[in-house]
Every structure is written in C-alpha cells, then in structure tokens.
C-alpha positions as CSV (number, residue, x, y, z in Angstrom):
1,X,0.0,0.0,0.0
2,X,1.3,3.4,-0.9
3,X,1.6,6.1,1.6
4,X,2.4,10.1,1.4
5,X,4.5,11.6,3.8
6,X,6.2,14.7,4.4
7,X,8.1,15.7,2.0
8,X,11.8,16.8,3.6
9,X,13.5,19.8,1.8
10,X,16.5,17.1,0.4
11,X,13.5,16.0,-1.6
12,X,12.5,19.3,-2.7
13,X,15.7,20.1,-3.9
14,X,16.1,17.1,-5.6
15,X,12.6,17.1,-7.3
16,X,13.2,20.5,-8.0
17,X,16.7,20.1,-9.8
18,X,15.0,17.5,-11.7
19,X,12.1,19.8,-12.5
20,X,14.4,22.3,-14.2
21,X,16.9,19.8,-16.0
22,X,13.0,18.1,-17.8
23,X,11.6,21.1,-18.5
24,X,15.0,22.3,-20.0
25,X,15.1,19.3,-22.3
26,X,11.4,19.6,-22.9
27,X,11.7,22.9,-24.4
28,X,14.5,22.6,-26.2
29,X,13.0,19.0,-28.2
30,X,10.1,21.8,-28.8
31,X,12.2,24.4,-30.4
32,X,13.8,21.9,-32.5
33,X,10.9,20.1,-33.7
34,X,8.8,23.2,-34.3
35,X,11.4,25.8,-35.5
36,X,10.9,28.0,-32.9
37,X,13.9,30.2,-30.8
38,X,14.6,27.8,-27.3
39,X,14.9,31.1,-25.5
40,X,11.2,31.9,-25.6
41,X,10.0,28.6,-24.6
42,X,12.4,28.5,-21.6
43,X,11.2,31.7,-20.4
44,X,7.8,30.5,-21.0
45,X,8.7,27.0,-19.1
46,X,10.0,29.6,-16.3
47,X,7.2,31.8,-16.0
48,X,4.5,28.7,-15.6
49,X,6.2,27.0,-12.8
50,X,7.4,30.1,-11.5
51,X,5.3,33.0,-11.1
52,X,2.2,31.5,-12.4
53,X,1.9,28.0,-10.7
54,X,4.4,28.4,-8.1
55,X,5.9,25.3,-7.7
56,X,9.8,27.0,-8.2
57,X,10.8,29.7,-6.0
58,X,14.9,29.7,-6.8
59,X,15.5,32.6,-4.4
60,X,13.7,30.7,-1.6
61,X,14.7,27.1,-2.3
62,X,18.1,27.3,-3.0
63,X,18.8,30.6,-0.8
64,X,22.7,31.7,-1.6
65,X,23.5,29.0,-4.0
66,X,21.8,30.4,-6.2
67,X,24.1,32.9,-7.2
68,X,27.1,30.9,-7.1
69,X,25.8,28.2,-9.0
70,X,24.8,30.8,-11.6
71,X,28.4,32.4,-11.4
72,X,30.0,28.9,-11.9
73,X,27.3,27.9,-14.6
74,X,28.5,31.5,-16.9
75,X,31.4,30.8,-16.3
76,X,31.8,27.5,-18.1
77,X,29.0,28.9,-20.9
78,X,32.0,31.9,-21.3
79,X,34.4,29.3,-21.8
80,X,32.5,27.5,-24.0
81,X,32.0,30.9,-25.8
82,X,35.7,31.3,-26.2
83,X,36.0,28.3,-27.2
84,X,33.9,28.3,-30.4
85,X,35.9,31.9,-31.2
86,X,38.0,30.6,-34.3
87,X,40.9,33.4,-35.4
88,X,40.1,32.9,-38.7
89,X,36.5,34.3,-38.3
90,X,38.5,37.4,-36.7
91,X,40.7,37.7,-39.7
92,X,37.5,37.9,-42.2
93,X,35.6,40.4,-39.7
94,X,38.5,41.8,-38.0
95,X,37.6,45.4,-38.4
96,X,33.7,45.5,-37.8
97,X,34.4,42.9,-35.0
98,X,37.4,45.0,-33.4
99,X,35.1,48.4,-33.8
100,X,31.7,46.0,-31.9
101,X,33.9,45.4,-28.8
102,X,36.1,48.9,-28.3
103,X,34.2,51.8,-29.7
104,X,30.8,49.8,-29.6
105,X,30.5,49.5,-25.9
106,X,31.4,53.5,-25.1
107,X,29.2,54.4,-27.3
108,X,26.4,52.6,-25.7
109,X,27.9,53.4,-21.8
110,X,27.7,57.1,-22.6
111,X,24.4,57.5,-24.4
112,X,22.4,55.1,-22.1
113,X,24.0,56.7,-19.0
114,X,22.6,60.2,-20.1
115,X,19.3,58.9,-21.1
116,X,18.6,57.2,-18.1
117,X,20.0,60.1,-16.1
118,X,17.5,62.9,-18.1
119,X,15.0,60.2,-18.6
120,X,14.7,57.9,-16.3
121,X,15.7,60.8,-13.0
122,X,18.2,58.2,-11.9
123,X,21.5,59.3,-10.5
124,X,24.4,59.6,-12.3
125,X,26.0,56.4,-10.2
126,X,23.3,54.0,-10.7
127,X,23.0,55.2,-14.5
128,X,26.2,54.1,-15.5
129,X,26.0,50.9,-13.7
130,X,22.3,50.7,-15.9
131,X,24.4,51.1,-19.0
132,X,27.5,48.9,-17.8
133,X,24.8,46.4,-17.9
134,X,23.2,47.3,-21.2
135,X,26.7,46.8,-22.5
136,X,26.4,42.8,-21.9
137,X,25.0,41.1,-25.1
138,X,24.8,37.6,-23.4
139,X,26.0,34.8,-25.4
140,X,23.6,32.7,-23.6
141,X,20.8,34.0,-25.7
142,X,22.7,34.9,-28.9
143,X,24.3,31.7,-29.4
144,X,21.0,29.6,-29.2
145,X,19.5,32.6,-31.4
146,X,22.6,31.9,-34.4
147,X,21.9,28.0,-34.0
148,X,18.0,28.7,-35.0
149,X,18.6,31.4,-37.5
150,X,21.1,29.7,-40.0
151,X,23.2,33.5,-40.3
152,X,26.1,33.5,-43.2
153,X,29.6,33.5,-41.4
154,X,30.3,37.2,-41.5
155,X,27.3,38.5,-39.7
156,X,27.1,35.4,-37.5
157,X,30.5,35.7,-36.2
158,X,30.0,39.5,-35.7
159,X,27.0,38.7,-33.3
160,X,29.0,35.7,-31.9
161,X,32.1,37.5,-30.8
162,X,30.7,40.6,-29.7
163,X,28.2,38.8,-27.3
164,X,31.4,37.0,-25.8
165,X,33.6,39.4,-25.6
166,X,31.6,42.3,-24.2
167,X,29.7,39.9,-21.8
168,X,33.2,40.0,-19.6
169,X,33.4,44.0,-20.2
170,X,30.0,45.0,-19.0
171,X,30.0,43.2,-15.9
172,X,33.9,44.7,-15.2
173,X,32.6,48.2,-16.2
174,X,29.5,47.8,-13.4
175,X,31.8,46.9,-10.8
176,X,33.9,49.6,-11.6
177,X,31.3,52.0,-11.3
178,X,29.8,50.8,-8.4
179,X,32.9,50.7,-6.4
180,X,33.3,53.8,-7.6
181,X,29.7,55.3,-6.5
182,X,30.0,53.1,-3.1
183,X,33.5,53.9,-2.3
184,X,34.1,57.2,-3.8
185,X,34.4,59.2,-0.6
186,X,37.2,56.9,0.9
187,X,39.2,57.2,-3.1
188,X,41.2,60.0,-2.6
189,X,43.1,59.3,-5.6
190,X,41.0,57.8,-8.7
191,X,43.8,57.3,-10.8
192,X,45.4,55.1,-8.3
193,X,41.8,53.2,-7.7
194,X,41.8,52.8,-11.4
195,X,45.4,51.6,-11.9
196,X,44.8,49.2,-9.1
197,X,41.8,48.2,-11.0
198,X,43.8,47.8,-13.8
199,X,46.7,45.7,-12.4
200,X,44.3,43.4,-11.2
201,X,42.3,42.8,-14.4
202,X,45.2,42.5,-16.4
203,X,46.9,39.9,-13.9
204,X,43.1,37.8,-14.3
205,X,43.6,38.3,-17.9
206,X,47.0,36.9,-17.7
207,X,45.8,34.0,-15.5
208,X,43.2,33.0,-17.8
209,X,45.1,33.0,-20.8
210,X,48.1,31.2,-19.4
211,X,46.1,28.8,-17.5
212,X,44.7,28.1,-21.4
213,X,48.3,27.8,-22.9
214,X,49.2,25.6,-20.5
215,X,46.1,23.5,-20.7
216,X,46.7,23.5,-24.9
217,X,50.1,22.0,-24.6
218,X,49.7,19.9,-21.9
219,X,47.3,18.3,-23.7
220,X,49.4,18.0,-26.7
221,X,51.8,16.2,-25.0
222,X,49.7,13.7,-23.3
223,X,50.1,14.4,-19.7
224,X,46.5,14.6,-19.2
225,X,45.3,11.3,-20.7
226,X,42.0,11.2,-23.1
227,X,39.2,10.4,-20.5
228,X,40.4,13.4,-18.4
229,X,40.8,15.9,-20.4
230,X,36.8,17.1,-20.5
231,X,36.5,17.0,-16.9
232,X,40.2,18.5,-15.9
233,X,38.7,21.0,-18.1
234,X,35.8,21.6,-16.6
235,X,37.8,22.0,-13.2
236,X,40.7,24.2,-14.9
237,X,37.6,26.7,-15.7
238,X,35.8,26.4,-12.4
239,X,39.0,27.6,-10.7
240,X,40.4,30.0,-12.7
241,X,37.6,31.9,-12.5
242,X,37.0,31.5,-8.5
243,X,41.1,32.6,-8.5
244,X,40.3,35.2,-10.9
245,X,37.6,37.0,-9.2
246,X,39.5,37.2,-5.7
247,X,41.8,39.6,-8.0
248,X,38.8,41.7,-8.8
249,X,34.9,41.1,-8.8
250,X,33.8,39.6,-11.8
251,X,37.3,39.5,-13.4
252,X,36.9,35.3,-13.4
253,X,34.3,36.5,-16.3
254,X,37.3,37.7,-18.5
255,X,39.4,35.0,-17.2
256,X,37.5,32.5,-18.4
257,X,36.5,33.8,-21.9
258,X,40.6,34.3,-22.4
259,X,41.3,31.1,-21.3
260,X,38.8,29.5,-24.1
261,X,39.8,31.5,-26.5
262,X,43.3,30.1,-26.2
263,X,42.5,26.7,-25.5
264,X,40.9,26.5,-28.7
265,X,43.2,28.5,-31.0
266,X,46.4,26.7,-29.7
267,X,45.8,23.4,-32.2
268,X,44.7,20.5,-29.8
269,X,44.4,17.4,-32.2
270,X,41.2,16.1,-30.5
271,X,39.4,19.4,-30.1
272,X,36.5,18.6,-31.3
273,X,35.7,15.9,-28.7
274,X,36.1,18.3,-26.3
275,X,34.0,20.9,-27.9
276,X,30.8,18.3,-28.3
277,X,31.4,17.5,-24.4
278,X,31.0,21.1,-23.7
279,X,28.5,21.9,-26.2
280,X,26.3,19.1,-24.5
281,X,27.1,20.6,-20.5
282,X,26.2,24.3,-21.9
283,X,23.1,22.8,-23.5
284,X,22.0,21.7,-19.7
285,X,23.3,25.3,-18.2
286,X,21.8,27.7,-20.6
287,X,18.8,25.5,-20.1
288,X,18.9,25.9,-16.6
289,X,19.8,29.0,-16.1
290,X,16.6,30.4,-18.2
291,X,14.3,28.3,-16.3
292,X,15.5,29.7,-12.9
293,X,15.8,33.4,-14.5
294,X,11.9,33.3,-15.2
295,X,11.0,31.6,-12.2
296,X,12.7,33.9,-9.6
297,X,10.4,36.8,-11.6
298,X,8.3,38.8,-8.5
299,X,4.9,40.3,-11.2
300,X,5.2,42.7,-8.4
301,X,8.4,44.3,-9.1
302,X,7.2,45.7,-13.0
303,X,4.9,47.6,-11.0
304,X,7.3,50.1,-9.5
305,X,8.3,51.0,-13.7
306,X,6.7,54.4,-14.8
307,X,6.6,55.7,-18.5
308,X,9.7,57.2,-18.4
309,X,11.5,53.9,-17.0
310,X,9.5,52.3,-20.3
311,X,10.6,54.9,-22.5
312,X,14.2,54.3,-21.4
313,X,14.0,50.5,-22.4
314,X,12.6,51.7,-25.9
315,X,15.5,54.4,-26.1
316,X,18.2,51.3,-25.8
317,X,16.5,49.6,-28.2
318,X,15.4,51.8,-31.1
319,X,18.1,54.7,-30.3
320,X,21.1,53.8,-28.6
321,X,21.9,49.9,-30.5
322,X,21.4,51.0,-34.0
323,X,23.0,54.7,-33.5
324,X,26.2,52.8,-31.4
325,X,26.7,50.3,-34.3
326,X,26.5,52.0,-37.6
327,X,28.9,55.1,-35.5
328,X,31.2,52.4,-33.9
329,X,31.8,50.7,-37.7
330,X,32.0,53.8,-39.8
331,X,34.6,52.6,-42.7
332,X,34.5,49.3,-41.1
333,X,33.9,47.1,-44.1
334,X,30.9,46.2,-42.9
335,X,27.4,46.2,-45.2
336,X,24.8,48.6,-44.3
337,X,22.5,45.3,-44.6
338,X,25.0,43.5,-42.2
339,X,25.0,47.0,-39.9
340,X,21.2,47.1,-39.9
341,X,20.6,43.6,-39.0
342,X,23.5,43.9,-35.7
343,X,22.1,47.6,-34.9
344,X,18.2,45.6,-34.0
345,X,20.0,42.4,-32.3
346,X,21.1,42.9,-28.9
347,X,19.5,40.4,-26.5
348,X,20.8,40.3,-22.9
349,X,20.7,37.3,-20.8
350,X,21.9,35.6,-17.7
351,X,24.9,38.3,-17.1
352,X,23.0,41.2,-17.0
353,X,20.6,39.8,-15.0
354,X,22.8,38.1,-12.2
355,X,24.7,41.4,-12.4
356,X,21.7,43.5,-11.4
357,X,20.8,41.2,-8.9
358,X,24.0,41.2,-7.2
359,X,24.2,45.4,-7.0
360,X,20.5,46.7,-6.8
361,X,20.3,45.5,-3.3
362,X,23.3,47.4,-2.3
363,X,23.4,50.2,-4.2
364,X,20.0,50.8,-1.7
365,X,21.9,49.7,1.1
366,X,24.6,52.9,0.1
367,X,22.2,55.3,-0.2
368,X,20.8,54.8,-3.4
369,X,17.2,54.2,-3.0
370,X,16.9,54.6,-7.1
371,X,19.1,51.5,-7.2
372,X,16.0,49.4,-6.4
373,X,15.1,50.2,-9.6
374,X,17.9,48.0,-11.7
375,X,15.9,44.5,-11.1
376,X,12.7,45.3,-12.7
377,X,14.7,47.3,-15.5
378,X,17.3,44.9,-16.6
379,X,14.5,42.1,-16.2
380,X,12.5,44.0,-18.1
381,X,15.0,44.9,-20.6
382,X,16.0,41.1,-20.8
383,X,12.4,40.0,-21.1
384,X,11.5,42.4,-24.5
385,X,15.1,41.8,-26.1
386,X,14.7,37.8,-25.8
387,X,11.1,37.9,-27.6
388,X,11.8,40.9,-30.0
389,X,15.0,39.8,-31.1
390,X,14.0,36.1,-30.5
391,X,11.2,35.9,-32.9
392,X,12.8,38.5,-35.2
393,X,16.4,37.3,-36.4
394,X,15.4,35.0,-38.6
395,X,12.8,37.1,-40.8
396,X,15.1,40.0,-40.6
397,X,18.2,38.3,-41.9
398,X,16.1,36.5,-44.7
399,X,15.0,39.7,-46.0
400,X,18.3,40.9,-45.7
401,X,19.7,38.1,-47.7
402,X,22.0,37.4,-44.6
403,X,20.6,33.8,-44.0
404,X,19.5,30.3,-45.7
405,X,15.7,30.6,-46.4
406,X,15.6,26.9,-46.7
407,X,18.8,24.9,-45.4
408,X,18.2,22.4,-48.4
409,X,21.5,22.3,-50.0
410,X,23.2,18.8,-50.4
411,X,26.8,18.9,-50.0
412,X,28.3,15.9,-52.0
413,X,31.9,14.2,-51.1
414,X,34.1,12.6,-54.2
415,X,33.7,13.6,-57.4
416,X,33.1,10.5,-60.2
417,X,30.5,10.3,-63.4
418,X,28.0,9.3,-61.3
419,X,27.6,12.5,-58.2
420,X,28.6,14.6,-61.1
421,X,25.3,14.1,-63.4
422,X,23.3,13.6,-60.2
423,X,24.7,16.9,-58.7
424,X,23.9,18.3,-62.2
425,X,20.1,17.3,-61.9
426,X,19.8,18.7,-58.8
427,X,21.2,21.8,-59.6
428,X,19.3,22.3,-62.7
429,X,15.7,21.5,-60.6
430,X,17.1,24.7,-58.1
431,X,18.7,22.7,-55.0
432,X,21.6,24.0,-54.1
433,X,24.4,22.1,-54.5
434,X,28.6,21.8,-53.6
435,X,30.9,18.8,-55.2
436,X,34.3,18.8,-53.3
437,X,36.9,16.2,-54.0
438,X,41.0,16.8,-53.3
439,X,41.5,15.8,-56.9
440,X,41.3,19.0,-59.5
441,X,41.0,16.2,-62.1
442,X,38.3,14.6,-60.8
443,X,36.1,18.0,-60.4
444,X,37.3,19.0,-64.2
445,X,34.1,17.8,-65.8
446,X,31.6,19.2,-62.8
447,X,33.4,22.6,-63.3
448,X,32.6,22.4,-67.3
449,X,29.3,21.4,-66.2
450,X,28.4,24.7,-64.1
451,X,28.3,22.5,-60.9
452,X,29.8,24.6,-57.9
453,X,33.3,22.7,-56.6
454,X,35.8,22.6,-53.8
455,X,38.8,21.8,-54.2
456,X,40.1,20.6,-51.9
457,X,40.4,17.9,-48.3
458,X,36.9,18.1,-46.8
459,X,38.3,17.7,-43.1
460,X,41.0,20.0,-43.4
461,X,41.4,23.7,-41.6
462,X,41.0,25.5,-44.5
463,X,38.0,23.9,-45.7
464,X,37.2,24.4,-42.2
465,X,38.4,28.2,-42.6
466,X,36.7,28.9,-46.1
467,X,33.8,26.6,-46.6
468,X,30.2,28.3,-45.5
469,X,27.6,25.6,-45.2
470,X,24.8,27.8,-44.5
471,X,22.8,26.8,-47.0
472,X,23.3,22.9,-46.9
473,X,21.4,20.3,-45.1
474,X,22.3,17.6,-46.0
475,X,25.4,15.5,-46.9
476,X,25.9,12.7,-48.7
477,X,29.6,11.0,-49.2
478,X,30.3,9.1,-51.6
479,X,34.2,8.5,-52.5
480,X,35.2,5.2,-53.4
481,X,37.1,5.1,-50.3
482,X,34.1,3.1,-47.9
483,X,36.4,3.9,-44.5
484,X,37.0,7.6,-45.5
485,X,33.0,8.0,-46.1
486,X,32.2,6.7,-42.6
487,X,35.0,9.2,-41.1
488,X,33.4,12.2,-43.3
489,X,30.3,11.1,-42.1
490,X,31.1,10.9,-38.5
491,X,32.6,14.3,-38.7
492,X,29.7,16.0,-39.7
493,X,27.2,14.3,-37.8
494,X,27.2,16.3,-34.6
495,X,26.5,19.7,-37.0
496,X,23.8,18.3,-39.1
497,X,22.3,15.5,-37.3
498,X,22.4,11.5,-38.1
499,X,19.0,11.7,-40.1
500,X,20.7,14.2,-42.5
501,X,24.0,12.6,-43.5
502,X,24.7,9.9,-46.1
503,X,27.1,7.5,-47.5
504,X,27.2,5.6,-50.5
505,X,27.1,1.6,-49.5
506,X,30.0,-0.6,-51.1
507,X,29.9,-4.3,-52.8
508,X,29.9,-6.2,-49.7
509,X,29.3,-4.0,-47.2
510,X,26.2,-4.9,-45.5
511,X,24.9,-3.3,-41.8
512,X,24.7,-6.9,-40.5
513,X,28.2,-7.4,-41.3
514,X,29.9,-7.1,-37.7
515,X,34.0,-7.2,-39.2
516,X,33.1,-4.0,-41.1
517,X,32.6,-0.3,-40.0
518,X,30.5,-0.3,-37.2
519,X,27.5,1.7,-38.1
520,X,28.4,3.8,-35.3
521,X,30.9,5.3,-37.4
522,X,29.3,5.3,-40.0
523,X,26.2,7.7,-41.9
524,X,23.1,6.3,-42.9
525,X,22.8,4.6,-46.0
526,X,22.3,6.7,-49.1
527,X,19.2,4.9,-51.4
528,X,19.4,1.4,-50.6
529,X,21.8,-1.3,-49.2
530,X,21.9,-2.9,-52.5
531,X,22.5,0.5,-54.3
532,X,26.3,0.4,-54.2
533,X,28.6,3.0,-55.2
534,X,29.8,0.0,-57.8
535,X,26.6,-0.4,-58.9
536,X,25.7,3.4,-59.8
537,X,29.1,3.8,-61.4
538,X,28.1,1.1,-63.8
539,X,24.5,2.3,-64.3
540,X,25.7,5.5,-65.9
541,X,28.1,3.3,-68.5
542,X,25.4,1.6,-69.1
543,X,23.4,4.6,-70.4
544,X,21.1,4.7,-67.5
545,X,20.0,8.0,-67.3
546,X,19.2,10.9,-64.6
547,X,15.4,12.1,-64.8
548,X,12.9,14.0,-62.9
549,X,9.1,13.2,-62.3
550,X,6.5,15.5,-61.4
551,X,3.9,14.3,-58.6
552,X,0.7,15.2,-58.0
553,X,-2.3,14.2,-55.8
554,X,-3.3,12.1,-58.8
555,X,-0.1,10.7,-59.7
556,X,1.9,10.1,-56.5
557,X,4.8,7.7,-55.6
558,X,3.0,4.6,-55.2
559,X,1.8,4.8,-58.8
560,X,4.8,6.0,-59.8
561,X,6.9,2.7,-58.6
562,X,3.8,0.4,-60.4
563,X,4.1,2.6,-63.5
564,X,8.4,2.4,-63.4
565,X,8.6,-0.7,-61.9
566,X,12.0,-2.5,-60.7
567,X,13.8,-1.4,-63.5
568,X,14.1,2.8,-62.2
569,X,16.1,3.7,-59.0
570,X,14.7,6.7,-57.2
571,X,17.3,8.7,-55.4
572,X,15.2,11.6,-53.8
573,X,11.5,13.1,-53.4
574,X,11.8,16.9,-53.3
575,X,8.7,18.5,-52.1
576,X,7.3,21.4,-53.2
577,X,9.3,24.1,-51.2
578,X,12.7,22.5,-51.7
C-alpha cells in the first residue's frame, strides 16, 4: 500500500533540480521540432512554474547557492563561448568585429548613462551601472539565437564575438562603477583606484590565458590522458575563475572567456571531442539558467516602472543599439544590410541579469534608493530583447539576404560520373548544391558542367576556414574510399544531425556485417543497401539515365513505382518548397 509523507527539503531540492533539468530538455526538443527560438520557450517553461503555478521559488529554495551556481554555470558557458571563437573568423571580420567590442560598448555606456539620467531621473551612479549592464549582449541568448537562425559566417561571427567578448566587459565596467559610487568618498586618488583596477584585471587576464596555454600543450603532450581531459577542463575553468575573481569582482568572467579562447586556437588534435562535451554541458546550463531566471520573476516588481523607465528601455533599443553600431563601424567594411541587422540584435541574458541582482540591493543599502530600480529594468530589458529579437532574427536576416531561407543544399563528397550528373540534376531542378573532391581532375568535368566545386580535403582547416555551409542540409559521401566515407560522415554528424548525413554503401558491405565499419561510425545509408557505389558507377556506363518526375495528388509515388517498376532507382522526393 502506498503512503504520502512529508516531503523533507532534500527532496524538494532534488525534485526541483529534476524539474528544471525536464523542462530544460522539454523545451528545447520543442524548439527543434517546431522551429521556434529555445529562449522563448524556456522563459515561458519559467514563468508557468514560477510566477504562475508556483511550484519554483529559486531565491527561496536554494537561498545563496543560487548565485554561485549561476556564477560557476556562466562561467563554463563563457568558456565554452571562447571556445567556439575561431581566429580565422577574426581575420574575415577583423575590423567590424574590433570596432563591436572597443568603440561599440562606449558608445552605448555614454548614451544610455545620459538617457537614463535625463529620462529615467536616476542618478548619475546607478546610470552608469544601468548602461554597464546594457553593454552585456549575453552569449547565452545569442548563441541559441545563431543556431536557430542559420546567419552567413560574416554576420554570424560578428553577433558571436561581440556577445562573448563584451559579456566580460560590461560586468567589469558595473563593478567599476559601483565601487566607484560606493567607495568614492574613501578614493582620494581615482587614478590610483583605477590603476589598481587595472593591475588586477590585467593579472586575471594573464591568469586565464596562461592557464589556457598551458592546458593546450599539456594536452598535446599527453600528460592529461583522453578520459580526463573534458572534466580536468571543466575543473581548470571552475577555478580560474573563483582565483580570478579574488583579483577583482567579476574578473573570473574575462578569465574565463581568455582562457577559451586560447584553448581553442592553440591546435589540440582532439578538439572537437572536447567541444561536443562542452556543447552538451552548456546545453544543460543555458537551459537551466533560463528556467531559474523566469522563475525567480516577483509580477510585483514591474509595477514600481513608470513611463519614463519604459521609455528608457525603448530608447536602448530603437536609439542607442542601432546609433552605437553604424557610428562604432564607420569605414569598417561592414554592409549597411550586415550593420542594420546587428544595430536591432542585442538580446541580454543571464549576465546582465545576475549582475543586477548582485548590485541593486546594495546600491540601496549605500544610499541609493533609485538602485532598487535596476531588477525590474534589466529584467525588463531582458524580457523584450529575448522575444523581439527572438522571434525577429530569422525574418530580418532572410530579408536581408544574410541567411538560408531553406537549409536544403546537399553537400556531395568525391567527385566521379555518377555524383557529377546527379549533382547536375539537382542543380538544374534549383537545390543548391557543392561537389568537393581533393582531386582537381576529378572535379574537371563538374566545373565544365556549371556544378559549384571545392577543391580541396573536406576535413581540413582550411576547408574548415573557407567553406560556409549555410545553406546545406544535408550530406551525402560518396568516395570510393568506404572507411574515408564513414569518417566524413562521423565528422559532420554532430552539426547536421544523423538523419541528414549519407554514405554511398559498397559491394559487400552490409549493416549486419559485424568485421566492417561499425554503423556507429558510419552515416546512414544513401538509397538502398543494394544500391552500391559499384553499382551506380556502372549504371551510368550503361546509359542509365538521370530524370525527374513531377507528382501530383493524382499521380503520387506509389503509382509512380507500379508505373516504373523495378527497372528505375529513385534517389530523392523533393517537395514542393525544396
């Protein structure tokens, strides 16, 4: 017989964590399966069990760790930030990306400080901490945000490195300014406060980037072995940053992002294991970390926000972003389209927020009763910028002509007679289409042809480097090299799913065969088991020819196969938008 008792607050905690990690997972199988931003349905997920139903109460139920799991939690999403910062997207945005995350963030501390000062009647002190914050383009938004929207490279690794680099700088620039405002009486000498200041973000600097040169090359020489080297990782980052902000508040911020940066720019040969680890453990944090945002909401905070607070959010939003990027990236390089789409997305995130939180209360405790203010605002501000820019980025960048309408490109691997007439085809229906191969002889006829080529080795850095998949979906490989398909296949897996990545099947290669590739390692099979890469090469000198059938609710597939009969192969069914 089943009995109820008491539930102890072990068990709350535990049901809790349990609530957030489902709910997480929940929303984020939503957002894939119905193209929809994840941010918006983790703040939704947020709002229902917190606010709304009540069952979450983060501030309550987990009392101060709270905010050091959320410190620990950016932390390793910062990292994770740098970590996924490739030089070679510097070297073709340098400029526009250098102007973001100098010029860029002045621009945007001065004007916001002066409208929220003649605006918003808030003191001068708690306005620059307001715009410190506004600075912070949190990477735990945009980076979901760029997964959804399918961005070319350039504006994508604009948005990309100035969310990770200014998340660090706006949280150092509140501190600043509120140890400034609380401590100004006792600083007789500012420039000694801010040299101090200095020496002490420049030595967190230099401990995050040295932690991550070590790190690189200690990897590289095998004294951490495989299985340790995710989780050593993990640790490296958790302490750096503690160690880091002991130097200065928030410095472990900068620290961190430094230290990812170098980790992955210094060549460590199995980098991208590590990178899926992490990209799985920030999945599970940025999840997190929306679900307790929304949920620690009070309704009863917005109400203290008068018109001109309101105004003030619309000012950062219509006024300040667009004026601070097309001023900061004046002869920049940088396309008014590319400018127009950065200037409207700016969404803040977990930063700002745990920023706010941390100061309001004692900015109030120093005599600054306005500071009370900075919760509702930056909440509020985070709360608009996640749904506008959310539900925006997409349509704005396809009607910019800075993203994929349809991610229905196939990206073909090994050039031979037969992917070269069938890439023709598809071209010539409208599906967009790439044929590389590391043989310039082999891609001679697709070139006469019209066909877009590579030239060039598929898992290589530069391919890596030049190569903008934006518009491809799918990938089938199909060398006459069987083991070199399965390893291109496993490569690109984790980017565009199993379901979407194919491999031509060999004479005697069968799935059931257990001294062969394990399917593991290997992509799903293009066609048909029996339709070989052996086979299809001696199809087409046979005559067999390439052609396309028109469907219809009349004339479908089934009729189709009883009309054809054995004798046809069908390769693909492309519906009606592509």
């Amino acid at each position: 017989m089943l009995q109820f008792t008491e539930i102890s607050i072990e068990q709350m905690f535990m049901l809790g964590l349990a609530l957030i990690i489902f709910l997480g997972m929940l929303a984020q199988w939503l957002a894939w399966r119905f193209r929809v931003p994840s941010i918006i349905l983790l703040f939704a997920a947020g709002i229902i069990v917190g606010p709304v139903l009540g069952i979450l109460r983060p501030s309550e139920q987990m009392g101060n760790f709270l905010q050091t799991f959320i410190g620990f939690a950016v932390a390793i999403i910062l990292f994770d930030g740098g970590l996924n910062l490739r030089l070679f997207e510097l070297k073709q945005a340098a400029k526009g990306v250098i102007r973001l995350v100098t010029v860029g963030p002045i621009i945007t501390l001065v004007l916001v400080a002066a409208a929220a000062h003649w605006i918003a009647n808030l003191s001068w002190a708690v306005s620059f901490i307001f715009s410190s914050i506004t600075v912070v383009t949190g990477p735990t938004v945009i980076m979901p945000l760029l997964r959804h929207a399918n961005l070319t490279r350039r504006p994508a690794s604009y948005l990309k490195w100035e969310g990770i680099v200014n998340d660090p700088v706006g949280a150092l620039l509140a501190v600043l300014f509120f140890e400034f405002a609380i401590y100004s009486e006792q600083i007789s000498e500012p420039v000694t406060f801010l040299l101090e200041s200095g020496i002490a973000i420049g030595a967190s600097a230099i401990l995050g980037a040295g932690s991550g040169y070590f790190l690189g090359h200690a990897y590289e020489r095998s004294a951490i072995p495989e299985f340790l080297k995710s989780p050593v990782l993990v640790v490296a980052v958790v302490t750096v940053y503690a160690l880091a902000n002991l130097l200065q508040e928030e410095a472990g911020l900068l620290a961190v992002t430094l230290m990812g940066m170098v980790v992955g720019n210094v060549g460590i040969t199995n980098i991208y294991e590590i990178r899926r680890f992490k990209e799985s453990l920030v999945l599970l944090l940025v999840s997190a970390l929306f679900i307790l945002l929304s949920a620690d909401l009070n309704p009863e905070v917005f109400t203290s926000l008068a018109w001109p607070t309101i105004l003030l959010i619309a000012i950062v939003l219509f006024i300040v972003r667009p004026v601070s990027v097309f001023l900061s990236t004046i002869r920049s390089g940088m396309s008014f389209e590319e400018k127009l789409l950065i200037g409207w997305i700016a969404p803040r995130g977990i930063v700002a927020a745990a920023v706010a939180g941390v100061f309001a209360p004692k900015l109030v405790e120093h005599g600054y009763p306005e500071g009370g203010i900075l919760i509702p605002l930056v909440f509020l501000l985070i709360v608009v910028t996640v749904v506008l820019h959310g539900f925006s980025l997409s349509w704005l960048a396809n009607r910019l002509g800075l993203a994929s309408r349809h991610r229905n490109g196939l990206l073909i691997i090994g050039a031979n007679v037969w992917t070269i007439k069938f890439a023709k085809l598809l071209k010539d229906i409208g599906i967009n289409v790439l044929l590389i191969d590391s043989s310039w002889a082999q891609l001679k006829n697709a070139r006469l042809a019209g066909i877009p080529v590579y030239y060039g080795e598929i898992l290589s850095e530069a391919s890596e480097e030049t190569l903008d998949l934006v518009e491809i979906g799918q990938v089938l490989s199909a060398s006459v090299n069987d083991s070199y398909n399965a390893l291109v296949s496993t490569y690109f897996i984790p980017e565009f799913g199993r379901d979407s990545v194919f491999q031509l099947n060999h004479e005697g290669q069968l799935a059931s065969d257990k001294k062969q590739v394990s399917g593991s390692f290997r992509g799903m099979v293009a066609f048909d088991e029996e339709i070989t890469y052996e086979a299809l090469i001696k199809k087409v000198y046979q005559d067999w020819r390439f052609s396309r059938t028109k469907l219809s609710d009349n004339f479908g597939l089934e009729e189709f196969r009883e009309e054809r009969g054995s004798e046809t192969l069908i390769l693909a069914v492309i519906k009606g938008d592509g």
